[in-house]
ChimeraX commands (.cxc) that place a marker at each C-alpha (Angstrom):
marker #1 position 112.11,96.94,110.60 radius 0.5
marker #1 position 109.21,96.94,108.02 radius 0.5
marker #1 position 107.43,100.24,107.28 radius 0.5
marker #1 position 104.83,98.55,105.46 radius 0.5
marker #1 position 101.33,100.04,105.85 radius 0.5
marker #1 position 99.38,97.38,107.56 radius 0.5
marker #1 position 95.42,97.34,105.97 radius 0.5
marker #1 position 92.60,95.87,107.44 radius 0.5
marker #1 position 91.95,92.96,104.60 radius 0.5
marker #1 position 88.67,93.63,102.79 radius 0.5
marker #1 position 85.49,91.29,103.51 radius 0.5
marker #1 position 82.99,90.29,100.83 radius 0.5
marker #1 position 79.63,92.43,100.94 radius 0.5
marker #1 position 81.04,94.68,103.17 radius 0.5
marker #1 position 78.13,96.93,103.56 radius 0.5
marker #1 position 78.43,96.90,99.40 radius 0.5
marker #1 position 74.78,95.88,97.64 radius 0.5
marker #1 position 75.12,92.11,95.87 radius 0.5
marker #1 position 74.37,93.27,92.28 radius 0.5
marker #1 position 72.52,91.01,90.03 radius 0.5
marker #1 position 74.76,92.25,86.54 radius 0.5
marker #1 position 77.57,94.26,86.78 radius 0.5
marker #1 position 75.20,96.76,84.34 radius 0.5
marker #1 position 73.35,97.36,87.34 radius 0.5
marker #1 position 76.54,99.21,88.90 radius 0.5
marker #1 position 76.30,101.62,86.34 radius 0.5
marker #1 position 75.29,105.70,87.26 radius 0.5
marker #1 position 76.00,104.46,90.97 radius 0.5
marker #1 position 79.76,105.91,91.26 radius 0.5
marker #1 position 80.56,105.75,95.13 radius 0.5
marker #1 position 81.59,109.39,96.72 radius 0.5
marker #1 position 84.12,109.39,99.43 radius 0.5
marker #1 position 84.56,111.91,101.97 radius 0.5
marker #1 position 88.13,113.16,101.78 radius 0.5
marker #1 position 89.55,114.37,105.18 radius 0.5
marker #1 position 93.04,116.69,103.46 radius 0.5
marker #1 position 95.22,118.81,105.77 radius 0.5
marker #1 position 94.39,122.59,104.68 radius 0.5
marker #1 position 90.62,122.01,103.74 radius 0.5
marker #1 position 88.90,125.11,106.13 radius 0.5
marker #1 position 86.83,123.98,109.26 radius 0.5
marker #1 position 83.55,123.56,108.22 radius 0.5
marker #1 position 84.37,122.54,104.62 radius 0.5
marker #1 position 82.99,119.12,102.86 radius 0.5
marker #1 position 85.40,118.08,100.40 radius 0.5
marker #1 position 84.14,114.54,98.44 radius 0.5
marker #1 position 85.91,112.59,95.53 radius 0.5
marker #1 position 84.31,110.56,93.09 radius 0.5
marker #1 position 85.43,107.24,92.52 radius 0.5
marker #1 position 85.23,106.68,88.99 radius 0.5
marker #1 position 88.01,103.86,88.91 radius 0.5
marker #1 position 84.50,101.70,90.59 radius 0.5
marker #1 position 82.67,102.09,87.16 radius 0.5
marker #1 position 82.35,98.41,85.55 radius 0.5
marker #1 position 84.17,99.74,82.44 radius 0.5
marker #1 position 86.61,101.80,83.88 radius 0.5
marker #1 position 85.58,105.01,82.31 radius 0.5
marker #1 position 83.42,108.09,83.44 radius 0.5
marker #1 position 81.75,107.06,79.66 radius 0.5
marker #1 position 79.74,103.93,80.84 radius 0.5
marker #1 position 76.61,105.65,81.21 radius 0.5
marker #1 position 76.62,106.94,78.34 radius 0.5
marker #1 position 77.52,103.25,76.10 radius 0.5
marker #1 position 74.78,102.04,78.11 radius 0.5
marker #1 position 72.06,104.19,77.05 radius 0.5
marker #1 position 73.51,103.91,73.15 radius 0.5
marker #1 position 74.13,100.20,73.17 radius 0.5
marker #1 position 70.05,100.27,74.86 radius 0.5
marker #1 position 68.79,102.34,72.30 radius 0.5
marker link #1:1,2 radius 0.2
marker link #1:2,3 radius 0.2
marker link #1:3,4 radius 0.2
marker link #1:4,5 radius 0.2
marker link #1:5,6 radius 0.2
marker link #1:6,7 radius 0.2
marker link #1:7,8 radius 0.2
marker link #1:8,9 radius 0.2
marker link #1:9,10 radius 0.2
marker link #1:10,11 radius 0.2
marker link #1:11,12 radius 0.2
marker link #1:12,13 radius 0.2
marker link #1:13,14 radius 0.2
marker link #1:14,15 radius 0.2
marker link #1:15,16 radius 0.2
marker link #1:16,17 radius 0.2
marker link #1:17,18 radius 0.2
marker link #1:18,19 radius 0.2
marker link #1:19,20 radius 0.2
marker link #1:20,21 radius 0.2
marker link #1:21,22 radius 0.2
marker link #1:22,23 radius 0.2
marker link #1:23,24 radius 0.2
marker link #1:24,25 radius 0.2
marker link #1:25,26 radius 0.2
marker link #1:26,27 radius 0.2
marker link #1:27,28 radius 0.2
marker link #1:28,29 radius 0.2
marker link #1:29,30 radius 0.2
marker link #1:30,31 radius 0.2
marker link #1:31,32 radius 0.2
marker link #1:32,33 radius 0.2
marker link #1:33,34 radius 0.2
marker link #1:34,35 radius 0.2
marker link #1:35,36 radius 0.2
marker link #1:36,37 radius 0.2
marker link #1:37,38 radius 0.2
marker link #1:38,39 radius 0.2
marker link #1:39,40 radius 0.2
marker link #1:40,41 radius 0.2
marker link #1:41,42 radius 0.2
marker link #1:42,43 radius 0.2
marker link #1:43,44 radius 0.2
marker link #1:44,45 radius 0.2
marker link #1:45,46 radius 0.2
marker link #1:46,47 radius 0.2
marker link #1:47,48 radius 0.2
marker link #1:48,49 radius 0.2
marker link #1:49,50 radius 0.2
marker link #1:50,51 radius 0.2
marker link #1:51,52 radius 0.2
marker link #1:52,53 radius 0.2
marker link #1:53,54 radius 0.2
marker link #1:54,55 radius 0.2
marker link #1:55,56 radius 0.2
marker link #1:56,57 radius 0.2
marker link #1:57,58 radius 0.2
marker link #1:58,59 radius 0.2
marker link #1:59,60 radius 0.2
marker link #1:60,61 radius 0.2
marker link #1:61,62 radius 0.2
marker link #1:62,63 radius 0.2
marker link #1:63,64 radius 0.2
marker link #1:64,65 radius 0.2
marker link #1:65,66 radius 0.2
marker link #1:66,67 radius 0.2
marker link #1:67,68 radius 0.2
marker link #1:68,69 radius 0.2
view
């Protein structure tokens, strides 16, 4: 018996904008809402996916605006 989690398989585009350079993905860092056991009723608790950033660092904004300079 497998206890594999089964995940739906991701489709291109879905509902993501078709960027023209990946430098264009840059300052955009998705937020997703985070639905924890313990958070209070009424509470809004949101991550920040900084893994999404093109260079994988919370830093690319920053390299952009030196290496534009």
């Amino acid at each position: 018996m497998s206890t594999a989690l089964s995940l739906p398989r991701a489709t291109p585009n879905a509902g993501a904008p078709v960027l023209h350079s990946i430098v264009e993905s840059i300052g955009h860092t998705p937020l997703v809402r985070l639905h924890l056991p313990g958070v209070p009723a009424g509470v809004e608790l949101w991550g920040k996916c900084e893994w999404w950033n093109p260079g994988g660092s919370v830093k690319d904004r920053t390299a952009l605006s030196i290496v534009s300079e």
